[in-house]
PyMOL CGO cylinders between C-alpha atoms (Angstrom):
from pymol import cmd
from pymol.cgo import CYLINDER

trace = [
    CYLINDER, 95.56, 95.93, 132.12, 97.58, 97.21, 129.31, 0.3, 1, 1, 1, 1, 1, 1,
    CYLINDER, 97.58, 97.21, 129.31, 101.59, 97.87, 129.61, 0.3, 1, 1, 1, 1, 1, 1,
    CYLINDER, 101.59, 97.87, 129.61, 104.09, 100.29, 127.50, 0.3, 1, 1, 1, 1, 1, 1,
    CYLINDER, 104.09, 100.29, 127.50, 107.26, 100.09, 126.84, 0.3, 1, 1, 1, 1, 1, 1,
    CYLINDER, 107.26, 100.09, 126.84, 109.53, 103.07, 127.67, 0.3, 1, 1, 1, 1, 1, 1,
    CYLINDER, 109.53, 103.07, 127.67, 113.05, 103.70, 125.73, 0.3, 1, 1, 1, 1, 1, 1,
    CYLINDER, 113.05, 103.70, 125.73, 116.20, 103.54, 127.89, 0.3, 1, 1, 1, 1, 1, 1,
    CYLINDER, 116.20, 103.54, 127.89, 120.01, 104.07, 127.23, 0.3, 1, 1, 1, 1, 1, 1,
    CYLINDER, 120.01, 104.07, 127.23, 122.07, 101.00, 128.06, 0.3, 1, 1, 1, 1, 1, 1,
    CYLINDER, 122.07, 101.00, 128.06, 125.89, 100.86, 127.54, 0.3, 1, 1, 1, 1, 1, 1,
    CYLINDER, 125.89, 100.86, 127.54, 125.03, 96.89, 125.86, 0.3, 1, 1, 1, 1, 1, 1,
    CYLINDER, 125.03, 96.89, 125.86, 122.74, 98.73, 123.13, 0.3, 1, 1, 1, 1, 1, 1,
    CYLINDER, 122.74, 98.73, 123.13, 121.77, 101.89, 121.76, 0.3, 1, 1, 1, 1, 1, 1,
    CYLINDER, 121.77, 101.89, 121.76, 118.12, 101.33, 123.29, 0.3, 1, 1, 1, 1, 1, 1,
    CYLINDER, 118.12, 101.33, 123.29, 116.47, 98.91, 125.22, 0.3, 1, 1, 1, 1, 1, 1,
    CYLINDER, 116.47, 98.91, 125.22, 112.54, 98.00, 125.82, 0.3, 1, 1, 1, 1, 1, 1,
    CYLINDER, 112.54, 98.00, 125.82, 111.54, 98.56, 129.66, 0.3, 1, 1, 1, 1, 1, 1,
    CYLINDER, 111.54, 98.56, 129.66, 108.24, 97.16, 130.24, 0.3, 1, 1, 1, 1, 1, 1,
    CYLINDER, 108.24, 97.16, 130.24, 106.18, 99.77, 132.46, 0.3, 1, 1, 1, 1, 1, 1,
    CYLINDER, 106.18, 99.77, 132.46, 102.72, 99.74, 134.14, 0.3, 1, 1, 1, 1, 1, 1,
    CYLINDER, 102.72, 99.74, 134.14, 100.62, 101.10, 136.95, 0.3, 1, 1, 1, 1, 1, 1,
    CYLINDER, 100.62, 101.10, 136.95, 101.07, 100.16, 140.20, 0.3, 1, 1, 1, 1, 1, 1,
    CYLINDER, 101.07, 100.16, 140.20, 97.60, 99.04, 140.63, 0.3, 1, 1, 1, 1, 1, 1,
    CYLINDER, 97.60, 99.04, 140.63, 96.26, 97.79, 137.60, 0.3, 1, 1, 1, 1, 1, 1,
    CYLINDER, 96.26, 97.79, 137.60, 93.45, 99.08, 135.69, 0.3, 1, 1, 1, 1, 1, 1,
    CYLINDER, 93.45, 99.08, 135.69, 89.79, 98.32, 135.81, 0.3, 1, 1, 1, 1, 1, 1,
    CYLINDER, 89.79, 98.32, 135.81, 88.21, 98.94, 132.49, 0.3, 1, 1, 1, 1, 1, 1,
    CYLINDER, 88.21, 98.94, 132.49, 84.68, 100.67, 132.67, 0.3, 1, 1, 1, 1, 1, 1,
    CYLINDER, 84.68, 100.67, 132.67, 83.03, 101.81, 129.42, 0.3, 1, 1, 1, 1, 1, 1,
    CYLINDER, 83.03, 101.81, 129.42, 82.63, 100.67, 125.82, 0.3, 1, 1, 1, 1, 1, 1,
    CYLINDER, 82.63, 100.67, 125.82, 86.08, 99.38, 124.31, 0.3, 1, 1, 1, 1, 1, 1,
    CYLINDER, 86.08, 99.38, 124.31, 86.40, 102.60, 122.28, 0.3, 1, 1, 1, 1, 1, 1,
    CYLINDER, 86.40, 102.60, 122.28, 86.53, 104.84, 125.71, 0.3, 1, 1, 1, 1, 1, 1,
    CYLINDER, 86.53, 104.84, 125.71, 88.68, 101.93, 127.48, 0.3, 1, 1, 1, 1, 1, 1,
    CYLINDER, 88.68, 101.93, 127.48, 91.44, 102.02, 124.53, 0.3, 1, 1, 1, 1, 1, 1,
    CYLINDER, 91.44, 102.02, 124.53, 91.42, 106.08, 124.10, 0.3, 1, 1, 1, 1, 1, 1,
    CYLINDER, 91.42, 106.08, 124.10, 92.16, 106.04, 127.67, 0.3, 1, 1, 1, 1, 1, 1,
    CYLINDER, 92.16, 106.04, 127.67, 94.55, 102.75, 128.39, 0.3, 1, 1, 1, 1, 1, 1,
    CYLINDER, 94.55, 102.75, 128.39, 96.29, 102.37, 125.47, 0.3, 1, 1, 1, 1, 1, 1,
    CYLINDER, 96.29, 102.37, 125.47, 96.16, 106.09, 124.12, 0.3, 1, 1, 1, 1, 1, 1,
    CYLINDER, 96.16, 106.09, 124.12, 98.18, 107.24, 120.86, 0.3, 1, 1, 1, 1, 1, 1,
    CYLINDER, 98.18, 107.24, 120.86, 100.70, 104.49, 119.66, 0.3, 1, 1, 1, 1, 1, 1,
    CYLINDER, 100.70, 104.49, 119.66, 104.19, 105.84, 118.56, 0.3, 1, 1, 1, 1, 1, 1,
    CYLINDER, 104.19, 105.84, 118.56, 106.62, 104.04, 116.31, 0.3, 1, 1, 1, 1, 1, 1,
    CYLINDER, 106.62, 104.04, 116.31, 109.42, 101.90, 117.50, 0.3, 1, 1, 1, 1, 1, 1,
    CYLINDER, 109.42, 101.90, 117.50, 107.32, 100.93, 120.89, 0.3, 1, 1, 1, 1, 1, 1,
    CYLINDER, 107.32, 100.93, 120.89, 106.03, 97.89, 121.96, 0.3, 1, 1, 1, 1, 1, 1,
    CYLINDER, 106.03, 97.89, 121.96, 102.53, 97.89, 123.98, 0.3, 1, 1, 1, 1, 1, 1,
    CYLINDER, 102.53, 97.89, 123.98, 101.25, 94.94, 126.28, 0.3, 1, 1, 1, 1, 1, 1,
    CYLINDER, 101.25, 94.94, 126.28, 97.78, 94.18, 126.83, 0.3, 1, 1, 1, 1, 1, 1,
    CYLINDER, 97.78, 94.18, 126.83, 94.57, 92.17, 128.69, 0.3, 1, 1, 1, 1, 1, 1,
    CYLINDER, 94.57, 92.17, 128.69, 92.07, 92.70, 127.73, 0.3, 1, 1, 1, 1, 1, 1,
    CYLINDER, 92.07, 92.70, 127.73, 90.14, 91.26, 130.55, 0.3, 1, 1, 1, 1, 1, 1,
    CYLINDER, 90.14, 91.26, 130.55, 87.13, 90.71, 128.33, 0.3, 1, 1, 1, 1, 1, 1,
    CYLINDER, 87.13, 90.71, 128.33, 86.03, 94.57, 127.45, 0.3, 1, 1, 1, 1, 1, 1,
    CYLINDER, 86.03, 94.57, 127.45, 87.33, 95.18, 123.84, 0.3, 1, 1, 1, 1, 1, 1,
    CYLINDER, 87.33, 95.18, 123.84, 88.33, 92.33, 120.36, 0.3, 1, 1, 1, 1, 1, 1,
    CYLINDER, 88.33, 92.33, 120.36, 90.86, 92.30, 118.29, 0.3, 1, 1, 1, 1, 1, 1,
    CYLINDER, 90.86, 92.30, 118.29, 88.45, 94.39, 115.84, 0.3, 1, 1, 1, 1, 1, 1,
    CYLINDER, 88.45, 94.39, 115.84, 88.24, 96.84, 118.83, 0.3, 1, 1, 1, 1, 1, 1,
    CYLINDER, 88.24, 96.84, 118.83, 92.09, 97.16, 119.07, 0.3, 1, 1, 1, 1, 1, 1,
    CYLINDER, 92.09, 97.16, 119.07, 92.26, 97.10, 114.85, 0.3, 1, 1, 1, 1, 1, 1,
    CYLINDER, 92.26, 97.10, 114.85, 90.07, 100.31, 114.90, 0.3, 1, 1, 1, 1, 1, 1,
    CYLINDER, 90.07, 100.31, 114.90, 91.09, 102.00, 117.49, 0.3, 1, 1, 1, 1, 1, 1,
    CYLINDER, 91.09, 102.00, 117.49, 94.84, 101.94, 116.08, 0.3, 1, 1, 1, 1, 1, 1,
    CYLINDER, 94.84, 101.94, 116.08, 92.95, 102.17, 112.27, 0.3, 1, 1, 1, 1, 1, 1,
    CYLINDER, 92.95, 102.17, 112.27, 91.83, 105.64, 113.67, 0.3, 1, 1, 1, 1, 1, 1,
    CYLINDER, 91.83, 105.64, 113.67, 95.41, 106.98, 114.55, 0.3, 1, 1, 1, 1, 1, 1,
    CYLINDER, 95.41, 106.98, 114.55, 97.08, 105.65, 111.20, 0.3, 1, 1, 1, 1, 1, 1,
    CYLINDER, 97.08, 105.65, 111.20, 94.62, 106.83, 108.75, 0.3, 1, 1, 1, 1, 1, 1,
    CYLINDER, 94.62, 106.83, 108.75, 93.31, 104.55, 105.89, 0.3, 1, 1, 1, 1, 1, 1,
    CYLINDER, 93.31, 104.55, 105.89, 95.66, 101.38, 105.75, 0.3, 1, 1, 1, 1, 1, 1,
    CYLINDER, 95.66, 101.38, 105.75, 96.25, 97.85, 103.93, 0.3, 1, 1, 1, 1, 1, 1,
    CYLINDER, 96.25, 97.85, 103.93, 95.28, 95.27, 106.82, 0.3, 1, 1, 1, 1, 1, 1,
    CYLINDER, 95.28, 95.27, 106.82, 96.43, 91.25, 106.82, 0.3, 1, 1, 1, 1, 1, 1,
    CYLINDER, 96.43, 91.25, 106.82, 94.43, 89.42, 109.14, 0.3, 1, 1, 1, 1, 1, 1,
    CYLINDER, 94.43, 89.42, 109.14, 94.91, 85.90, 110.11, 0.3, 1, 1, 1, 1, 1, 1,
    CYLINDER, 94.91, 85.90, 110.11, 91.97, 84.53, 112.55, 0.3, 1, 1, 1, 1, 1, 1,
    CYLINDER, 91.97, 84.53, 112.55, 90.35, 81.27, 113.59, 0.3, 1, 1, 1, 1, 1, 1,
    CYLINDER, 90.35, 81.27, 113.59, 86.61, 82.94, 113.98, 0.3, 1, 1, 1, 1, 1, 1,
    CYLINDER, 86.61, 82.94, 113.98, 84.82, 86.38, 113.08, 0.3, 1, 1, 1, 1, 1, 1,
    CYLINDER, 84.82, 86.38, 113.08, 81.60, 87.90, 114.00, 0.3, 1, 1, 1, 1, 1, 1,
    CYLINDER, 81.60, 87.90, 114.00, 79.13, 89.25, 112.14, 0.3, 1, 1, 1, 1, 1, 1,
    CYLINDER, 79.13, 89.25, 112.14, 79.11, 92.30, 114.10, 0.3, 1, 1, 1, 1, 1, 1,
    CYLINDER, 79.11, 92.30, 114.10, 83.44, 92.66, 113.69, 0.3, 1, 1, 1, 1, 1, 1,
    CYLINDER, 83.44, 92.66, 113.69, 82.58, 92.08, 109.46, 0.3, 1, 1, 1, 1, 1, 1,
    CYLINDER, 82.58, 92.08, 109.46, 79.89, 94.75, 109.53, 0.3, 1, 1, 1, 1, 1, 1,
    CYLINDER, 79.89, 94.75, 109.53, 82.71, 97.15, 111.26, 0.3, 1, 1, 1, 1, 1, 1,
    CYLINDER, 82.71, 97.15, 111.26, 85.67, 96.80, 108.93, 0.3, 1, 1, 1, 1, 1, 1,
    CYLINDER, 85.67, 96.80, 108.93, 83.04, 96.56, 105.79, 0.3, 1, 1, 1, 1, 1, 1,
    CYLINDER, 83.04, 96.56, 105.79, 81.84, 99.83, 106.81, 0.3, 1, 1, 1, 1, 1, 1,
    CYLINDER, 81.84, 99.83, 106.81, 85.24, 101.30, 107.28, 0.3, 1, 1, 1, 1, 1, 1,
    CYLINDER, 85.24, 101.30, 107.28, 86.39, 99.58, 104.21, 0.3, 1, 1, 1, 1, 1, 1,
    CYLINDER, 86.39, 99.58, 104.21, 83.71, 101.19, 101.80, 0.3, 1, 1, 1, 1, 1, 1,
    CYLINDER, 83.71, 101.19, 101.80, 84.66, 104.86, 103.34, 0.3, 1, 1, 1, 1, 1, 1,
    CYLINDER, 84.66, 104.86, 103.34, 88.08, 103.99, 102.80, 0.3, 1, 1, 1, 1, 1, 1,
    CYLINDER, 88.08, 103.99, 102.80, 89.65, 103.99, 106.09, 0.3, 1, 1, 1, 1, 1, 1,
    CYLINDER, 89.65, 103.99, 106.09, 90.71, 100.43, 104.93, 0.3, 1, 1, 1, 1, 1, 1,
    CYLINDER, 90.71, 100.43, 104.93, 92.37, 100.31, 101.76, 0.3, 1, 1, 1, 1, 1, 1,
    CYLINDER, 92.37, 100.31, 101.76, 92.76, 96.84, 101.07, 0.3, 1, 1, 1, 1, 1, 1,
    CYLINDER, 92.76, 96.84, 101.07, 91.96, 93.38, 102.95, 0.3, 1, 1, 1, 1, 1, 1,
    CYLINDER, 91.96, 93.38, 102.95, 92.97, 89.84, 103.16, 0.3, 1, 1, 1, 1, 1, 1,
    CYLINDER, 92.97, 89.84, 103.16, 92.13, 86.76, 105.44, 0.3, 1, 1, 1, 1, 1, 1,
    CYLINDER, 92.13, 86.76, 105.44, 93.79, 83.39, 106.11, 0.3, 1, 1, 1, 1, 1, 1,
    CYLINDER, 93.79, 83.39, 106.11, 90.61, 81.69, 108.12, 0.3, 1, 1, 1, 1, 1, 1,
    CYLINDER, 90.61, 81.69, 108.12, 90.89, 78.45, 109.65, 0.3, 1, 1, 1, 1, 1, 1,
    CYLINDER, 90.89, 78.45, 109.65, 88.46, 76.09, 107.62, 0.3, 1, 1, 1, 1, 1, 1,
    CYLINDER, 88.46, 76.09, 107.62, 86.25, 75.39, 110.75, 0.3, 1, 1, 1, 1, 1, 1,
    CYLINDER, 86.25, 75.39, 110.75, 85.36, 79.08, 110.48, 0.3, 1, 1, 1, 1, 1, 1,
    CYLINDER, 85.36, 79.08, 110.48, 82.72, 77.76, 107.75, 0.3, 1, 1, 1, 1, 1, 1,
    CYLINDER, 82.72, 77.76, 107.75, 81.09, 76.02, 110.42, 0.3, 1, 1, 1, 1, 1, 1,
    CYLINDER, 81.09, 76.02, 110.42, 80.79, 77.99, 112.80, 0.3, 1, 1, 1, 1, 1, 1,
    CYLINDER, 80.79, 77.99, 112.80, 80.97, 81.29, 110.91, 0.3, 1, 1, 1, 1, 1, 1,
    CYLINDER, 80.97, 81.29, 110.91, 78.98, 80.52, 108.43, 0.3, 1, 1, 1, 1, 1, 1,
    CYLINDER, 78.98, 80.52, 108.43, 77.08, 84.42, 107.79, 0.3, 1, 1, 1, 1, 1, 1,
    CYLINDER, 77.08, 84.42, 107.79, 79.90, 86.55, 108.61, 0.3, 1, 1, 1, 1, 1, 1,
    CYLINDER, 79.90, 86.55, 108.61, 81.65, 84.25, 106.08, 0.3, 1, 1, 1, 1, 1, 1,
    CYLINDER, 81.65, 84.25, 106.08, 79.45, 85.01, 103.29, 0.3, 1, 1, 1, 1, 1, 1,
    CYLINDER, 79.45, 85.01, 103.29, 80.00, 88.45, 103.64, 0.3, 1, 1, 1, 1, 1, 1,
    CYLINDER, 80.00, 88.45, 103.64, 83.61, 88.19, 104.32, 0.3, 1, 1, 1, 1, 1, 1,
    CYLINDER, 83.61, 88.19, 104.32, 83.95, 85.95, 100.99, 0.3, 1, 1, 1, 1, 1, 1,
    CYLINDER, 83.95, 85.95, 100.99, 81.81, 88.62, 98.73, 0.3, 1, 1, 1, 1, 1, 1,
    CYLINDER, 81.81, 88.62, 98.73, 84.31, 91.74, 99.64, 0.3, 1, 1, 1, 1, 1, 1,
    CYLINDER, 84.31, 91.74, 99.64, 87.78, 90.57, 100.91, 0.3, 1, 1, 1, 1, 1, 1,
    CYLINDER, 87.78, 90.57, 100.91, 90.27, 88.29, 100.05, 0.3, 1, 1, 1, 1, 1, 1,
    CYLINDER, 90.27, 88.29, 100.05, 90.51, 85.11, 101.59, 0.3, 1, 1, 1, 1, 1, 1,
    CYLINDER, 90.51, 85.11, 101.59, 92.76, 81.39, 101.85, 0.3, 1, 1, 1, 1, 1, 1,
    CYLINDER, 92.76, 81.39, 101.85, 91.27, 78.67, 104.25, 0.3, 1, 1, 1, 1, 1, 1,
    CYLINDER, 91.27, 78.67, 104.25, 94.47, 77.38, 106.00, 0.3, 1, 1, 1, 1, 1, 1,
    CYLINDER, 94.47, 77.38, 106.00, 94.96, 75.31, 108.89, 0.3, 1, 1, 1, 1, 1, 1,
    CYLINDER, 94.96, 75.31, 108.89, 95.70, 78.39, 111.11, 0.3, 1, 1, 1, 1, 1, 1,
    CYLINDER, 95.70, 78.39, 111.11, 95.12, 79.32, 114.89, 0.3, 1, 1, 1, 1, 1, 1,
    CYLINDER, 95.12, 79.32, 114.89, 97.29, 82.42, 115.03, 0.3, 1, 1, 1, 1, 1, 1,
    CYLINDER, 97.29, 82.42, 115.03, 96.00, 85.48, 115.37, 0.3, 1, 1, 1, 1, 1, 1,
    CYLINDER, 96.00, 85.48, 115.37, 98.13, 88.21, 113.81, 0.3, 1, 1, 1, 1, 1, 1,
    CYLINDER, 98.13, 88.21, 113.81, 97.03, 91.65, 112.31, 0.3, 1, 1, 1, 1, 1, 1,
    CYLINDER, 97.03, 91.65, 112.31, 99.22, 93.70, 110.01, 0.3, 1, 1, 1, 1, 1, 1,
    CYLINDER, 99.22, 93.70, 110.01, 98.39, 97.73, 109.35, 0.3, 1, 1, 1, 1, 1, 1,
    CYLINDER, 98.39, 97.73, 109.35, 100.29, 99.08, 106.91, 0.3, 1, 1, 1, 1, 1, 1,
    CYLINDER, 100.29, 99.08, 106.91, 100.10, 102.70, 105.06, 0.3, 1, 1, 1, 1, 1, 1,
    CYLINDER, 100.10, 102.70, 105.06, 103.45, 104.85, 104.24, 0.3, 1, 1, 1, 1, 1, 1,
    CYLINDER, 103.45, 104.85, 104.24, 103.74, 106.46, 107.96, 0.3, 1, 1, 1, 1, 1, 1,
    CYLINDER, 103.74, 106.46, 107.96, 103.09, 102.92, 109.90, 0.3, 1, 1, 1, 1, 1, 1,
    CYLINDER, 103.09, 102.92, 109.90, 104.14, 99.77, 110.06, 0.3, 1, 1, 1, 1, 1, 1,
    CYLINDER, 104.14, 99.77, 110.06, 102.29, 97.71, 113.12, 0.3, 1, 1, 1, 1, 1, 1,
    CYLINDER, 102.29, 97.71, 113.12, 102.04, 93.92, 114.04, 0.3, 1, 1, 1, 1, 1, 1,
    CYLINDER, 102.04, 93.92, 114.04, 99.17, 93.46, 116.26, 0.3, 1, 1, 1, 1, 1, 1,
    CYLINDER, 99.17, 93.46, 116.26, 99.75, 89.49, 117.82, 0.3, 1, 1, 1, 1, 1, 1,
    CYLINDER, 99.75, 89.49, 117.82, 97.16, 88.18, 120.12, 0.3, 1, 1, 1, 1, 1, 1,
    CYLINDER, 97.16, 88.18, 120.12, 95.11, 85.56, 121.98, 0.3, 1, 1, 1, 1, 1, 1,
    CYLINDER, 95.11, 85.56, 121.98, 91.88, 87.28, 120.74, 0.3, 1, 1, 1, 1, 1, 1,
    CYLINDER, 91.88, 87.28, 120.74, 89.81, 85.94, 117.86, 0.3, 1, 1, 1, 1, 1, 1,
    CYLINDER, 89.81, 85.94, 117.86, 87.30, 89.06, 115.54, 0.3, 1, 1, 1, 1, 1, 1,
    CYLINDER, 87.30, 89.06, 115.54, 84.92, 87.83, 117.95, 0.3, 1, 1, 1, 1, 1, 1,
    CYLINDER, 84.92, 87.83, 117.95, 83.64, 89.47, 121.49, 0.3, 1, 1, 1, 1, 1, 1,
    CYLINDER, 83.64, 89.47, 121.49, 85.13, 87.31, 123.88, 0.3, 1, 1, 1, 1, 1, 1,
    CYLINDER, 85.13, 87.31, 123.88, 83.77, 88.08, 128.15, 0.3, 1, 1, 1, 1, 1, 1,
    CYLINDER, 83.77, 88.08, 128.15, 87.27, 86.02, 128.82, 0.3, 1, 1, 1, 1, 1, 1,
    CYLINDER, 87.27, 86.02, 128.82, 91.00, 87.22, 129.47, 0.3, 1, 1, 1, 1, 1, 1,
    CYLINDER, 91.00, 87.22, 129.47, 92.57, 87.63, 126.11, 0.3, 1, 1, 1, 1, 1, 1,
    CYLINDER, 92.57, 87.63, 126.11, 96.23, 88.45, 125.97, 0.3, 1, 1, 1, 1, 1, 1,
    CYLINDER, 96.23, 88.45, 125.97, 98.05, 90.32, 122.97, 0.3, 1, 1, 1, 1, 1, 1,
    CYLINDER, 98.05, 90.32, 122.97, 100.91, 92.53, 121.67, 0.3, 1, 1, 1, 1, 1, 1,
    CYLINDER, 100.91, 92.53, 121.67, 101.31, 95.79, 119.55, 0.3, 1, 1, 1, 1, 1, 1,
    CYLINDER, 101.31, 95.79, 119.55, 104.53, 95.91, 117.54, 0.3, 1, 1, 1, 1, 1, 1,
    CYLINDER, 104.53, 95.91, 117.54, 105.80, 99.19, 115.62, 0.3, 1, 1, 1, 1, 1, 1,
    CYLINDER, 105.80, 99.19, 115.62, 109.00, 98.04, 114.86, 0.3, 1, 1, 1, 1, 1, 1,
    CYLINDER, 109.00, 98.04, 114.86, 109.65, 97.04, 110.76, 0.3, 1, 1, 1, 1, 1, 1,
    CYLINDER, 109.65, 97.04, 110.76, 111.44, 93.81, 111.84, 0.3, 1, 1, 1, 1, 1, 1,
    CYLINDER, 111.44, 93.81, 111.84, 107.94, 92.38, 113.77, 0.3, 1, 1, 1, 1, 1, 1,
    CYLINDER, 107.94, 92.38, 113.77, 105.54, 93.53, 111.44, 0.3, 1, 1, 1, 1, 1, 1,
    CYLINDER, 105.54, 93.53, 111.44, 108.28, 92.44, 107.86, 0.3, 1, 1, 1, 1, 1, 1,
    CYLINDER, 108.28, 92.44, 107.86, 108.20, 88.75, 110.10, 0.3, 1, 1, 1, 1, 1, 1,
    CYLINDER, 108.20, 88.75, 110.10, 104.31, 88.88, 110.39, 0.3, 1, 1, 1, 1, 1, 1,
    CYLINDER, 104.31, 88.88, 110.39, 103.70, 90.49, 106.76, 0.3, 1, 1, 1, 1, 1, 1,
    CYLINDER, 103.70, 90.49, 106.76, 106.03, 88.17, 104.93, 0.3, 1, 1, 1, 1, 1, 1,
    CYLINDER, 106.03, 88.17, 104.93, 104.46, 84.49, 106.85, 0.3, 1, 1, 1, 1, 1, 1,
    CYLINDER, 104.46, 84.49, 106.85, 100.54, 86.06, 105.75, 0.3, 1, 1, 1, 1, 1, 1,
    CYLINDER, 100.54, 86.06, 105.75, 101.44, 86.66, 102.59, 0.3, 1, 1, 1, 1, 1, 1,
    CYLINDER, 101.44, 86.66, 102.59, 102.76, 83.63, 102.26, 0.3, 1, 1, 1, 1, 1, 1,
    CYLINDER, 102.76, 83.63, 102.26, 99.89, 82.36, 103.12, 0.3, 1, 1, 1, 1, 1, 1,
    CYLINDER, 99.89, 82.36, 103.12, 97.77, 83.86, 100.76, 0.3, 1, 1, 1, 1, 1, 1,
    CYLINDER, 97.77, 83.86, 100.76, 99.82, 83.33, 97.64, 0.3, 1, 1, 1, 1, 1, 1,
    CYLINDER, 99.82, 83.33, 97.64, 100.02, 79.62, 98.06, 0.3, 1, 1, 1, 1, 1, 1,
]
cmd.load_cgo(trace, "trace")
């Protein structure tokens, strides 16, 4: 099920977020490109989207699909586990520049349990290990600024994952600034 926000005059403030959806909520057929053309569409600035993902599409799903409307970008990620399958993706985009730029903060058990994407992660990205659980994406080029916060992992996940697109500078300044910080210590 994914939600929007719509725009809406109040008298308290110049605009106000109104969460909408569908009466009957959506049942996602199809591979998660076809399910995000079609239920989360073209993103617009200064909105706030809503989704579950009820186990058809990653966060690497929702990072390309939105990497497709903003054109090549600088991306922050923070994760606890990647796949090698969401690695080979965003290395392939990276080398024909649809990424301009990279950086990871990984959880340390991610060299357990990771342990091939995270070879290939560590020979073209950059990277801190950091206790860290959070997973927050950051997409940044001179048209868009977007915070992408969610329950999903880089991983394919058959579960209920729950997450947040943000537009708006203020989110994505929050979620830039504590990844940076991150990476710089």
């Amino acid at each position: 099920m994914l939600l929007n926000t719509k725009t809406k005059k109040t008298a308290a403030t110049e605009s106000t977020k109104i969460i909408v959806c569908d009466e009957v909520p959506s049942v996602f057929v199809g591979k998660p490109n076809d399910i995000l053309n079609k239920h989360l569409g073209e993103i617009e600035n200064g909105k706030f989207y809503q989704f579950y993902s009820s186990g058809r599409f990653s966060m690497t799903d929702v990072m390309l699909h939105i990497l497709r409307q903003t054109g090549p970008a600088h991306v922050l990620c923070g994760t606890w586990s990647i796949s090698q399958e969401s690695i080979d993706q965003l290395l392939k985009l990276y080398i024909r520049g649809g990424i301009l730029s990279m950086s990871f903060v990984l959880d340390p058990r991610i060299k357990i349990t990771k342990a091939k994407p995270l070879q290939m992660l560590k020979a073209n990205f950059k990277y801190v290990f950091k206790p860290w659980h959070a997973k927050v994406t950051t997409i940044e080029n001179k048209d868009w600024t977007i915070s992408i916060v969610s329950s999903q992992n880089m991983t394919q996940n058959p579960k209920i994952e729950r997450g947040c697109i943000f537009t708006d500078q203020a989110t994505f300044n929050f979620d830039k600034n504590v990844l940076l910080n991150e990476l710089q210590k």
